[in-house]
N, C-alpha and C positions, 0 to 999 in steps of 0.2 A: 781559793783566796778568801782571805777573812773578808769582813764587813769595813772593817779601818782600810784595809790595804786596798780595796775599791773605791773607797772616798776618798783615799789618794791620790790613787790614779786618775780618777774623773779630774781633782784640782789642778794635777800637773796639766793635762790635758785641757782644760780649762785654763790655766794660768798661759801656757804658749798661745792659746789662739787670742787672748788676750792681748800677749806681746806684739802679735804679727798684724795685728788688726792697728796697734801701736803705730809700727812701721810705715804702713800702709797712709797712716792721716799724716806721715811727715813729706812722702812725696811733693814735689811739687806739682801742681795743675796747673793749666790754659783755659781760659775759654774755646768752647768747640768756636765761635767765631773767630776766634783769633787764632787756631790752630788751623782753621780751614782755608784762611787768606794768606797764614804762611805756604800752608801747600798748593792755593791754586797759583802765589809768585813765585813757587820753586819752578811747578810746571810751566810757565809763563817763560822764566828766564832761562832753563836751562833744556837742552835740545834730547832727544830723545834718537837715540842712531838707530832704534830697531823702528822707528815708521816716520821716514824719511820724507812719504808724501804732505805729511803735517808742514814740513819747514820747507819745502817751496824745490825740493832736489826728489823729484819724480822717477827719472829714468832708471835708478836704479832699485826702486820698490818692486821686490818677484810680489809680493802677497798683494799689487795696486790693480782694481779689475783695470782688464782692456780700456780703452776709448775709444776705438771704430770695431765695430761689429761685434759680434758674443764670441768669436772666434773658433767657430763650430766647423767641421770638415766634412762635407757629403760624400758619400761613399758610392 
């Protein structure tokens, strides 16, 4: 490659990460405070079926330890 056609390419290459970097400051953003209280009233509000011992319906958590003994069998 010539000497031009490298200075080319470096600007094309240059000019995109320009563009995306563009893109990038139109996003919109949250505050992490305010991103983090949206997520701890999703958790809050909404029920979670894979740990059931959380919401108050026990009996049927396999993963909840015992409650009487370690549940160990002597041999």
């Amino acid at each position: 490659m010539t000497r031009q056609a490298l200075s080319e390419t470096k600007l094309r290459k240059l000019l995109e990460l320009n563009d995306k970097l563009k893109e990038q400051l139109e996003i919109s953003r949250i505050p992490i405070s305010e991103a983090s209280r949206s997520l701890i009233d999703f958790c809050q509000t909404n029920q979670d079926m894979m740990v059931p011992s959380v919401w108050g319906n026990r009996n049927p958590d396999p993963f909840a330890e015992p409650t009487a003994g370690c549940g160990c069998l002597l041999m």
